[in-house]
Steps between C-alpha positions, in 0.01 A plus 500: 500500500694218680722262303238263658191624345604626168401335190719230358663529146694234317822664542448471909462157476794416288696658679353409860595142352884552376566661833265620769782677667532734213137533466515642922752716410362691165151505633477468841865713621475689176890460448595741199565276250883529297400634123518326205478558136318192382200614742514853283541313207131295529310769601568734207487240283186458597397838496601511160358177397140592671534898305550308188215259537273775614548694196386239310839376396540849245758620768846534284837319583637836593198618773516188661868486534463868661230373727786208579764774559291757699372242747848307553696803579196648734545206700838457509585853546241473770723197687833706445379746739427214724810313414771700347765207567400279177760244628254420782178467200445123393640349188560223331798429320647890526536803670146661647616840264543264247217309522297821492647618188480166343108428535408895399591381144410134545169616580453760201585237293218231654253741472575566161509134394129515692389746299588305159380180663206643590424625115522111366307411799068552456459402873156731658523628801168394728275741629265425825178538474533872646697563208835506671784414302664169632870674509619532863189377619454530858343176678309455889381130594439319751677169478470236779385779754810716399481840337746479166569806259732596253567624118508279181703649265223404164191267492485416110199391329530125359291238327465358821440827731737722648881425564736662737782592425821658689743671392851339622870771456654200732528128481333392797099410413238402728245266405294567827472864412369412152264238702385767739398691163321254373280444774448835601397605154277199516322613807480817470349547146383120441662461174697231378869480547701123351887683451720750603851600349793715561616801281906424571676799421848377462401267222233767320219219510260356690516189673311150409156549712448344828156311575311601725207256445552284782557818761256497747460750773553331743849383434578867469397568795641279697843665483359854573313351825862330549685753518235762651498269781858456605515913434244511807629273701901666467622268360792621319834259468813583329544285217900574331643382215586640161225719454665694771684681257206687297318594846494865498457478875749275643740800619277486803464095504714329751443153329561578128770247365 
């Protein structure tokens, strides 16, 4: 499938918008991206988060701080034997080899403080209509004539309807992506959805909820037809500056800054 017709996800359009130039060169060149250990981090967080949740939140401190471990050093070891030279891997603040080391315990220890938020905490996890569990819930709309999918880490039950919520390792959050949520759990299962929040791992707690009331669909759309668009038409201008830095393809960028 051509980066043309493929189905749009949040994360293409964020990053289509901080720099298109990047975008052409992950997805349309395919550069090999340059490791890094805050990418390994999230996903077995989240792997660990979504095994704890699916067990009904009886999963100890110690199994989900082995399904932490087992995932983080798959992938990792996985990107050594891409990338043996950890001075080239991304980091902030220290050495790559460093880094790596340094987020294998911070993340045992996040998970663990999940797991003993998550016993004070009597959120429900939704289940669709099928009787599918709303943890890692795959989506596929149509907004604005563009195809959109993606995961959502946990739809929770509420007074109100269901909530979205996603699970954040880093500091960055995205309000669209909780907005895309929103409105594809709206239109695909016609229930009502008024919030959304953020489970923020470094702090052990979840965020003050979002609203989502005002939301509509086709404000959300908008930026997906945006940025589908431009992707058709070429369009893809460099756009350096700081972020620069944390772009895990600029080794083969002639404009990065």
């Amino acid at each position: 499938m051509s980066i043309e017709t493929q189905p749009r996800s949040v994360s293409q359009v964020e990053q289509y918008e901080k720099c298109p130039m990047r975008y052409y060169l992950q997805r349309v060149e395919r550069v090999t991206p340059r490791p890094a250990a805050w990418s390994h981090h999230g996903v077995a967080f989240h792997s660990a988060a979504e095994a704890v949740e699916r067990s009904g939140r009886t999963m100890t401190r110690e199994e989900a701080e082995e399904v932490f471990s087992d995932r983080y050093s798959a992938l990792v070891n996985a990107a050594l034997d891409q990338e043996p030279d950890t001075g080239r891997w991304l980091a902030a603040g220290c050495a790559g080899g460093e880094d790596i080391e340094r987020r294998f315990l911070l993340g045992r220890q996040q998970i663990a403080d999940y797991v003993e938020w998550a016993a004070h905490n009597g959120a429900v996890t939704w289940t669709t209509p099928d009787g599918i569990q709303g943890i890692e819930l795959y989506f596929r709309v149509t907004l604005g004539g563009v195809v959109v999918r993606g995961f959502i880490d946990q739809l929770v039950q509420n007074e109100d309807g269901v909530r979205p919520r996603d699970w954040k390792t880093g500091s960055t959050k995205s309000r669209f992506q909780l907005e895309t949520y929103g409105i594809a759990v709206r239109k695909l299962y016609g229930v009502e959805v008024n919030d959304a929040d953020w489970y923020l791992a470094k702090r052990g707690r979840l965020s003050r909820p979002i609203s989502l009331t005002g939301v509509t669909e086709e404000a959300v759309a908008e930026r997906f037809e945006a940025m589908d668009s431009e992707v058709k038409r070429g369009n893809f201008p460099a756009r350096p500056g700081f972020s620069c830095r944390f772009c895990d393809v600029s080794h083969a960028c002639s404009f990065k800054k």
